[in-house]
Each structure stands twice: as C-alpha cells, then as structure tokens.
C-alpha positions as CSV (number, residue, x, y, z in Angstrom):
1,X,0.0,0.0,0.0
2,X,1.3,3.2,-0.9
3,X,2.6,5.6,2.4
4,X,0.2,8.5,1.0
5,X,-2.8,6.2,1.3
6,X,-4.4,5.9,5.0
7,X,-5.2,2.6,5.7
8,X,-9.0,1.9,6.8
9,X,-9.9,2.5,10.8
10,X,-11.8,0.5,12.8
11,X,-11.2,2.4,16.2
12,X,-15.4,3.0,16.5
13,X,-16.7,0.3,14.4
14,X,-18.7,-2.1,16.3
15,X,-16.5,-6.0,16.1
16,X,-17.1,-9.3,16.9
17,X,-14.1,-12.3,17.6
18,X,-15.0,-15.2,16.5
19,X,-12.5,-18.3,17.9
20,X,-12.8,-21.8,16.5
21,X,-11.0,-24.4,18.1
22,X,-10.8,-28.0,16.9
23,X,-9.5,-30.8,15.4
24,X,-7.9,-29.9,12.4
25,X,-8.4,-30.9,8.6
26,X,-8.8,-29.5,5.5
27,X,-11.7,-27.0,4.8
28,X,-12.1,-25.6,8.1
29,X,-10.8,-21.8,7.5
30,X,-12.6,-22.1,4.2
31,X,-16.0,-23.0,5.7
32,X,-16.1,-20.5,8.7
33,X,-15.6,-17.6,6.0
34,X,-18.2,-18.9,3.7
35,X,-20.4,-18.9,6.3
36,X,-19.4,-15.1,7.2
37,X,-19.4,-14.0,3.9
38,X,-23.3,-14.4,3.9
39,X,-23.6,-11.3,6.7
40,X,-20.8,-9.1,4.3
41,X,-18.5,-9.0,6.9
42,X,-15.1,-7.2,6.6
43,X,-11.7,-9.0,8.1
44,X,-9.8,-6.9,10.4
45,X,-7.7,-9.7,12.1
46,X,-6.9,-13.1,11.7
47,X,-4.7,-15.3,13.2
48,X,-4.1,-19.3,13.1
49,X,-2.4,-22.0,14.7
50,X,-2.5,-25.7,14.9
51,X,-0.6,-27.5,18.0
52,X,-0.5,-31.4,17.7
53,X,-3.3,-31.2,15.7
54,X,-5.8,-29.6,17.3
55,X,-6.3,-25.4,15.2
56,X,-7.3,-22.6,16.8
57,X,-8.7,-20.0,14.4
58,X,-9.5,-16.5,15.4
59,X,-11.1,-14.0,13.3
60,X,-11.7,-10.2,14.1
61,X,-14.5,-9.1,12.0
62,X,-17.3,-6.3,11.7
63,X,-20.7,-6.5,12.4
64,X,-23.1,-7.8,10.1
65,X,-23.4,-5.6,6.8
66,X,-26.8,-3.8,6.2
67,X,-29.8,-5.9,5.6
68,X,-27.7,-9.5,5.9
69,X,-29.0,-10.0,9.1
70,X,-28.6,-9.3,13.0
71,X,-25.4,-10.2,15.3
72,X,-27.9,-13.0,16.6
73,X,-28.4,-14.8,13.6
74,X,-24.5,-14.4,12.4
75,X,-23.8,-16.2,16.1
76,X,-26.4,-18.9,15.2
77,X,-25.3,-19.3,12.0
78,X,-21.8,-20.0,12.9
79,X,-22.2,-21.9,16.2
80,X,-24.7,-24.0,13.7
81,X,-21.8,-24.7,11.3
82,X,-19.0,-25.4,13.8
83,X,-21.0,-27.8,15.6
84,X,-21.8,-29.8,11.9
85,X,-18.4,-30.1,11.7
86,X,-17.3,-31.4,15.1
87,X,-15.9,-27.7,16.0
88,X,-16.3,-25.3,19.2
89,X,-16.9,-21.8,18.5
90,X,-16.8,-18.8,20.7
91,X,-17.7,-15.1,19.5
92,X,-17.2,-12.2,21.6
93,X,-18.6,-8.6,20.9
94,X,-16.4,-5.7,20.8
95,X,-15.3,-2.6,19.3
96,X,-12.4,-1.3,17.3
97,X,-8.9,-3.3,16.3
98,X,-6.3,-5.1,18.6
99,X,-5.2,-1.8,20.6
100,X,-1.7,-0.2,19.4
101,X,1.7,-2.4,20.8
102,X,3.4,-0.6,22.9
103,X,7.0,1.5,21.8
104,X,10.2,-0.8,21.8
105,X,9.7,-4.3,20.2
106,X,12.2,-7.2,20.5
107,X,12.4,-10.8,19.5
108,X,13.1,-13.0,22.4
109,X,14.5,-16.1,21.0
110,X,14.6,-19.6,23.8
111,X,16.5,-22.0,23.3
112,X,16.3,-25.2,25.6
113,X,17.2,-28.9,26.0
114,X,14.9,-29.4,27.5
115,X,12.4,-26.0,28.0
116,X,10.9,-26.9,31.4
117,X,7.6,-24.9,32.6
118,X,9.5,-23.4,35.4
119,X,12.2,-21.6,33.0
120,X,9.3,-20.3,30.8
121,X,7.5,-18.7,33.4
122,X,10.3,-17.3,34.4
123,X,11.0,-15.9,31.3
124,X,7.5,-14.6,31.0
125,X,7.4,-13.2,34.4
126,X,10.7,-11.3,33.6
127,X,9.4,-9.8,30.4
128,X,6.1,-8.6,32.6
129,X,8.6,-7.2,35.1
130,X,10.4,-4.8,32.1
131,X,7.1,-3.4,31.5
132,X,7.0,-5.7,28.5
133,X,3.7,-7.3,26.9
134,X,4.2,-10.8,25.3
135,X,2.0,-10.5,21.6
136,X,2.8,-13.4,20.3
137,X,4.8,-16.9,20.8
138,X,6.1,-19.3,18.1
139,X,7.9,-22.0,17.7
140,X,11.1,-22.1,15.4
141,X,12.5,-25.5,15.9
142,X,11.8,-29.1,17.8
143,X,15.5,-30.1,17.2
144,X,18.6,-30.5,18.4
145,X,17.3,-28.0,20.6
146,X,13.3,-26.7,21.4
147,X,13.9,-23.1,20.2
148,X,10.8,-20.5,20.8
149,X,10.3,-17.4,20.0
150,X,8.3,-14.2,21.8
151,X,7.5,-11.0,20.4
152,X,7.3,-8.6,23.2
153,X,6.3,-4.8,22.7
154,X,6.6,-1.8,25.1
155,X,10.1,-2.6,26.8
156,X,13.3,-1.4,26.1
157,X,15.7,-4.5,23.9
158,X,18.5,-3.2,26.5
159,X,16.5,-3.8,29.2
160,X,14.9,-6.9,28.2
161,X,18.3,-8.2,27.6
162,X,19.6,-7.7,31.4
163,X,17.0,-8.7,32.7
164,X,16.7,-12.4,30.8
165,X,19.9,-12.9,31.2
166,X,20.1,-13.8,34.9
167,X,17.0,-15.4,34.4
168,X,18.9,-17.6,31.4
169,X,21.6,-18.2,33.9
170,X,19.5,-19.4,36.3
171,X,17.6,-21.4,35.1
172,X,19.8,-23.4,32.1
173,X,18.4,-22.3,29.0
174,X,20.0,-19.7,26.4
175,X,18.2,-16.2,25.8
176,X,18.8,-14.2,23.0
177,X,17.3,-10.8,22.4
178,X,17.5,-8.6,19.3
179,X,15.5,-5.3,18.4
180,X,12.8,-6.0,15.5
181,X,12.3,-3.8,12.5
182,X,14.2,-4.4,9.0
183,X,17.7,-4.3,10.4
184,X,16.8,-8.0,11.7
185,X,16.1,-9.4,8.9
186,X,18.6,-7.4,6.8
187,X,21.9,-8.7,8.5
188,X,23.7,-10.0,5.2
189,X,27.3,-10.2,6.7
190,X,28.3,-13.0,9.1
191,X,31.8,-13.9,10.1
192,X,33.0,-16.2,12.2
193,X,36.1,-17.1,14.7
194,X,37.2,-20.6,13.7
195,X,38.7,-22.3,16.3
196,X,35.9,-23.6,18.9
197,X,33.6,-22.3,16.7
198,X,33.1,-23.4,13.3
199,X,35.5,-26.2,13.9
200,X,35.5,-28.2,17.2
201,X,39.3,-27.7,17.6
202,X,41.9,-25.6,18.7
203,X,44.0,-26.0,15.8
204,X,47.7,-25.0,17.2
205,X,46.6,-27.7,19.7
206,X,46.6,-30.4,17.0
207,X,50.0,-28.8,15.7
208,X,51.3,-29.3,18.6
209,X,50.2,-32.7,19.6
210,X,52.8,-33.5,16.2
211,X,55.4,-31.6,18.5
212,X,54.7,-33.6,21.3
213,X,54.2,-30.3,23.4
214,X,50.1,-30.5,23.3
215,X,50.0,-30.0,27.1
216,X,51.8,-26.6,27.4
217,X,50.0,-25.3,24.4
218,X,46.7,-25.8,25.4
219,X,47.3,-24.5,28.5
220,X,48.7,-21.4,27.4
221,X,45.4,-21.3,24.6
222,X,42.9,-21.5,27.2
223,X,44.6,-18.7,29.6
224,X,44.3,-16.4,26.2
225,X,41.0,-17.4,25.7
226,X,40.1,-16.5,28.9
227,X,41.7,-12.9,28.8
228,X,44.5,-13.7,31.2
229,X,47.4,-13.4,28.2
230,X,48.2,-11.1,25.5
231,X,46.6,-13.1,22.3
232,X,49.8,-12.1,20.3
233,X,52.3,-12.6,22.9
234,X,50.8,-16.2,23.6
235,X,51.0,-16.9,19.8
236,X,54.4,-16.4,19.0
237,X,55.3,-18.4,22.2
238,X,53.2,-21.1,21.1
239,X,54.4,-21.0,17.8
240,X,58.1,-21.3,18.9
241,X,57.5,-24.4,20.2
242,X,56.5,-25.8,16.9
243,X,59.9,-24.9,14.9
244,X,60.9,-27.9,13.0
245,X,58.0,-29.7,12.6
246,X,57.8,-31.4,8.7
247,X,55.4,-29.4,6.3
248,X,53.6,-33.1,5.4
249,X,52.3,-31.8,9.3
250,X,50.2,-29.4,7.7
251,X,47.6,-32.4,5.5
252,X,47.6,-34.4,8.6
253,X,46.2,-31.2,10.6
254,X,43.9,-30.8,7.9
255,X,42.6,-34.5,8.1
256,X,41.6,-34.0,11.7
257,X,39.9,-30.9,11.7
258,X,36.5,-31.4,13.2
259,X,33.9,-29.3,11.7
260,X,30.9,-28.1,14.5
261,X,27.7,-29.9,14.3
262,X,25.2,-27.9,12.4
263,X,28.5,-25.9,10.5
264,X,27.5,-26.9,7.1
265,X,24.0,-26.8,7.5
266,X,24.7,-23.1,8.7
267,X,26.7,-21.8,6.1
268,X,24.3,-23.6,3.3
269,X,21.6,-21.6,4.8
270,X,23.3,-18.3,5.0
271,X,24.3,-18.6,1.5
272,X,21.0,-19.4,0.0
273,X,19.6,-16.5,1.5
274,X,22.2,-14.4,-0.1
275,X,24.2,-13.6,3.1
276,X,28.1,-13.5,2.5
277,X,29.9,-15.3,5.0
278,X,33.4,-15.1,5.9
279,X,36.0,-16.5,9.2
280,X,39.1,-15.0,10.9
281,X,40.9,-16.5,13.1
282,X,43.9,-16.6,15.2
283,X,44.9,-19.9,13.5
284,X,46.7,-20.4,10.6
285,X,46.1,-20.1,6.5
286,X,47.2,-23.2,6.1
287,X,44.1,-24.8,7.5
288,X,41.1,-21.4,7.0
289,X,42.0,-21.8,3.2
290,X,41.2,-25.4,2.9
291,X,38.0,-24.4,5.0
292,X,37.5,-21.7,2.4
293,X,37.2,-23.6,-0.5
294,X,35.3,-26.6,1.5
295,X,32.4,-24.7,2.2
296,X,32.3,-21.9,-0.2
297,X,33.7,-19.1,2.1
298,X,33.4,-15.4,1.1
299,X,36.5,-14.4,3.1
300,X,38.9,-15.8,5.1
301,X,41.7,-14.7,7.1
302,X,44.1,-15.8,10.1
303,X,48.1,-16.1,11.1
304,X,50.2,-17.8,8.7
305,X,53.2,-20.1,9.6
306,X,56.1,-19.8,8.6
307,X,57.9,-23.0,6.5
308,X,61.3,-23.1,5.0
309,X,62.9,-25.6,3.4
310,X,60.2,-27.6,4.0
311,X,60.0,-27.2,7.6
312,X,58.2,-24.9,10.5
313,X,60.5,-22.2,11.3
314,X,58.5,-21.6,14.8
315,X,57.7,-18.3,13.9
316,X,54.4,-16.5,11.8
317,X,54.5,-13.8,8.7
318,X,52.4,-11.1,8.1
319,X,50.1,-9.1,9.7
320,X,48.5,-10.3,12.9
321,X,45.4,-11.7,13.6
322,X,44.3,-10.9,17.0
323,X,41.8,-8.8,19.1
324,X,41.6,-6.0,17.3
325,X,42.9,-7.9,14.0
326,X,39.5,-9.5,14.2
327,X,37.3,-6.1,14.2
328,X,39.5,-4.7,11.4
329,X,39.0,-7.5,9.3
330,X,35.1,-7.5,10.3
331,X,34.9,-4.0,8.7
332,X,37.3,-4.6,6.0
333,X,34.8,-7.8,5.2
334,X,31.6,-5.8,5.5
335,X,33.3,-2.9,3.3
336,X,34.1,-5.2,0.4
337,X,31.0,-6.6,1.1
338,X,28.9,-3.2,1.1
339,X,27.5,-4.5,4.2
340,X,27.3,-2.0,7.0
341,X,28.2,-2.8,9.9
342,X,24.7,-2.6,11.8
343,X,23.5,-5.3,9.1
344,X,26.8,-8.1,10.4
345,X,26.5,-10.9,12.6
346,X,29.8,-12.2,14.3
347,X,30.2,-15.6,15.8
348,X,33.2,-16.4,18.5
349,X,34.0,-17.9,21.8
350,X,36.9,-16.4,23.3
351,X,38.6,-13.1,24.5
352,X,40.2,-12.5,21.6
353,X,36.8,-12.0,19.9
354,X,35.5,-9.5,21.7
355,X,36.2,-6.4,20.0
356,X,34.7,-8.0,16.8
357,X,31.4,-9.5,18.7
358,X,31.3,-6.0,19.5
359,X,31.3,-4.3,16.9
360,X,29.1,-6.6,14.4
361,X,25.4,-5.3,14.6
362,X,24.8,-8.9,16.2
363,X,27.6,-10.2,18.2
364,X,27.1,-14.3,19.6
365,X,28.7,-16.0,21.8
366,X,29.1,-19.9,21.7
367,X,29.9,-21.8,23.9
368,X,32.0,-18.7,25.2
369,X,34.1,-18.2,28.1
370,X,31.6,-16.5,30.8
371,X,33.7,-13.3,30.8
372,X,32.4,-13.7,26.8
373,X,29.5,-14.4,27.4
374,X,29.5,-11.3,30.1
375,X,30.3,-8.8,27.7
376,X,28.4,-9.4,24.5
377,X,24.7,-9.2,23.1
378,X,23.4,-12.9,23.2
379,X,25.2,-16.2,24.0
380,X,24.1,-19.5,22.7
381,X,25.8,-22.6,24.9
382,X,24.3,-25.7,23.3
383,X,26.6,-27.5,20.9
384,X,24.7,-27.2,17.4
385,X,26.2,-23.8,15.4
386,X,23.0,-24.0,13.3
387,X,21.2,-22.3,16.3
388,X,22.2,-19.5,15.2
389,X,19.5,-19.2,12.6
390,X,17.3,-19.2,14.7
391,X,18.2,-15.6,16.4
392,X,17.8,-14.7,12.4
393,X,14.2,-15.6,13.1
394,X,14.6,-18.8,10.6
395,X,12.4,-21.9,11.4
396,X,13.7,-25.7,11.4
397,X,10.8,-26.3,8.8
398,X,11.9,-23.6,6.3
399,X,15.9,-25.1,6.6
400,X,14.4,-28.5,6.0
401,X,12.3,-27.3,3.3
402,X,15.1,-25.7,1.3
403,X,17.7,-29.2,1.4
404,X,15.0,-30.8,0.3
405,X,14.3,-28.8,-2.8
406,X,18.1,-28.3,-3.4
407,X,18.5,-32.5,-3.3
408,X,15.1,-32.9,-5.2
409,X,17.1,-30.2,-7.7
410,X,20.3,-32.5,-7.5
C-alpha cells in the first residue's frame, strides 16, 4: 500500500471475535468464512495455529453488513456450522482493532534442552517485570534443541536483555534478544572465529600434539582465551615451540579438523539466502583456506606459519590476527562486502573476539568463556552452530524445506 494512502480504521466500528477451536483438517478456514461471507463482513484480524493437531482460528471481523442480518443470527449461523463439523466456536462482541503495541519491540529467542515450565515462566514473568507485553509466541524448531520465539512490545531490547539474562543463567536455557524492524532481517554479513567455533578444535593444539608439546599449548590457549594473556604474545610463544615440525604436518592437521555440528547446515543456509559469510581466526592459512574452499567461504583470514625448506621455522609472517585484527577484518569484510556494519553478525568464543562481537550489529557468543558471554549481546551454549539461525528468526521447517528442494534439484 502506498505511504500516502491511509489505511481503513476500525477504532469506533462495532466488532465481533469469532475463535474456533478443533481438530484440524482441510476446509475448516474455508468453511467459517463462507459462512461469514453471507452477513458481508469485513476481516480486520486473523490469526491461526494448529498445536498437535488440534487449530485454533481466530477472526476479528465487523458487524453484520446492512440488511444481511442481526449479530444474533450471524452467532447462530456459525455456532450452527461449527457444531456440523465437530468444531467449538466462541464469538465475543467488541469494538475497534487489537489496541496499538506498545513502543520498543524485540524478539526474544529460547533455546532449551529441555524447556521446562519453570524456566518459561520465568521468562514470562521477567518480560512482565520490564514493562514488556508478550504479543505473540512461536515455535522455530523441535531439534537439536526446542527453540521458541516471543515477540514482546513496550520494553526497552536493552533492558529486556539484562533482565533475561540472569533469568537464562538461572535457570539453564539460552536467551537471545534482538531489536525488530528491518535491520533483523537485513543482516547479510556474518563472520565467524574458527577455532571452537566453526570447527571443534583448537587447531595449534593439533600442531602441537605433532610436537609432542600439546600439554603446554593448550594451557597457554585456554589462559588467552580467557583474557588472562596477551593473544599475540601467547602466539608467538606457542608457535616457537612448533619450529621444525615437517610441512607433510600441515595435510595431517587438515585430516583432523573437526567441523561443528550444524556448521555446514549453517553456512548452506546463509548462503542461500544471499548472506556472504566469511571466518578470521587466530589460526593459521594453512588450515582457514582449505576451510575456504570446502564450504564456499566469502573471506577468510588468520596467522600464517612460517615453513622453510620444508619445515616450520617456529615463527608466523604477516600481519597479525588478534583482538583487534579480528574487528578490522570485520569491517574490511563488510566494506568489500557493502554490508554496513549494523547489518553483520559475528560468531566467536573467546577473548580475543571481543572487539569483533562487538562491533558486528549482532555479536554471539558460543559456547564462550563466561567473561564472553558477560560482555556481548546474546550467548548461545548448546553445541549445534545452526542455532544461530534461529536468532535470524529462521524456522527448522523452512531449513528442511530448502535441502530438500536443493537435493530434489540435484
């Protein structure tokens, strides 16, 4: 509808809600609106659901149209027809529209394995508590994890967000909440850390496991990823200890990178809905390229190590990736992109992400350290990287549906 057009107002016109509830098969929706189209009502509203079977339908309509016939007979008419087809009905008389949601909208996205009652009303009591009104709940997947979303009007995303998130604590479950409007469902950039993130593994780790030194490095890895190290001062030591490994080191690292569950079902997604998708990481090019090509990666970038005469030299070239590497390449990526930066979603679980989580319009956490997970916009601790879609608002179902056309296609 054009702007300059004022769409039709109901605010004085007498209303009536009519609720069917049910079993559900075919022909229901179509039947209660043939019967309503005798009295010339208009639709103002109408919303449907069906929950193991059973359909709830609920119509807002006007009042019977001149000289069709009296409220009365419209109620008769329909409790009549529901009742032929094995249906309750309930019609309630009104005035005017739904009333206006309030100012500040959010998505509140649940993710739990399980989602108990207790959490949820939680949840629901916490939104209440921000001033916030709960318009609608919906769920987006069954699978690995029950993921739910509520839109809540008339509290502050900020708010909302501080509030859940002791409640997420808590209770056990993951929280995630992100303003609506366009800017949601216009996020077209995401990048990714790489190391416990898109692949299960710390990959100097595995280097070093060829070194015999795994012990010492992963130590040193985790106190960076926990903030208590300088990233690039723990990198060169780490990578000292590697000098004179054999190049052929570099395919057997390769062979046992672990890719995340739900990684490729992730970045299939993203790229069929035209989002470019990209990784840096404080790992090495020698194992972010081969992920490049592997799963179709619009950028990539991380450390590189150094090999002469066929061996590791214990050292890396080039231009550091670290904490603040990470957020330049984030708006290097979203440049040659033409991405802005509001419209970017960044992925990571450690310290040295921060500063890109940060400065993405979305920044997640997984499976982050908690000062992570302290510091960021949402945080997502179940082990499936596909969950991330759902904070995009996209449903199991409509993933599903989409490798099943592409392999019908194939």
């Amino acid at each position: 509808m054009s702007a300059d057009v004022a769409p039709p107002s109901y605010a004085d016109t007498p209303t009536l809600l009519v609720k069917i509830f049910g079993k559900d098969r075919p022909g229901i929706t179509a039947g209660l609106f043939d019967t309503l189209a005798a009295y010339a009502v208009e639709v103002v509203d109408i919303e449907q659901l069906v929950t193991r079977g059973r359909i709830t339908l609920c119509a807002l309509v006007t009042a019977p149209g001149t000289g069709t016939g009296t409220e009365g007979e419209l109620r008769a008419t329909v409790h009549s027809w529901a009742e032929s087809v094995g249906m309750q009905a309930e019609i309630i008389s009104g005035v005017g529209d739904n009333r206006p949601r309030g100012t500040g909208r959010s998505h509140v996205t649940v993710l739990g394995h399980p989602l108990t009652a207790e959490s949820t009303a939680a949840i629901a009591a916490s939104i209440t508590s921000t001033g916030g009104n709960i318009d609608r709940i919906f769920r987006l997947a069954k699978y690995p994890v029950l993921a739910v979303e509520f839109d809540v009007s008339g509290a502050q995303t900020a708010l909302l967000r501080t509030s859940l998130a002791l409640e997420a604590k808590k209770y056990g479950v993951d929280v995630a909440v992100v303003a609506s409007g366009l800017q949601r469902r216009a996020q077209r950039l995401v990048v990714m850390d790489v190391d416990s993130t898109l692949i299960q593994d710390e990959v100097i780790e595995l280097f070093a496991a060829h070194a015999g030194c795994e012990a010492e490095v992963a130590e040193v890895t985790a106190r960076a990823m926990r903030g208590e190290l300088d990233f690039e001062q723990s990198l060169h030591e780490r990578v000292a200890l590697l000098a004179g490994l054999d190049e052929s080191v570099v395919e057997k690292v390769r062979a046992q990178v672990r890719l995340t569950p739900g990684a490729r079902t992730l970045v299939r997604t993203l790229k069929r809905l035209g989002y470019q998708v990209g990784v840096v990481s404080g790992g090495f090019t020698q194992v972010t390229d081969a992920l490049q090509e592997e799963l179709g990666l619009d950028f990539a970038s991380a450390n590189t190590l150094e090999i002469v005469d066929g061996r590791l030299t214990g050292r890396v070239t080039g231009e550091i990736v670290d904490r603040a590497g990470k957020a330049r390449l984030l708006r290097r990526f979203a440049a040659e992109a033409g991405v802005p930066l509001a419209q970017t979603v960044a992925i990571g679980d450690g310290a040295n992400d921060l500063d890109m989580l940060n400065t993405a319009g979305l920044g997640v956490a997984f499976n982050a350290k908690p000062l992570v997970q302290e510091k960021v916009h949402t945080a997502v601790n179940v082990p499936f990287l596909d969950t991330v879609l759902y904070l995009l608002g996209i449903t199991r179902e409509e993933v599903e549906a989409a490798d099943g056309t592409a392999g019908a296609e194939d």
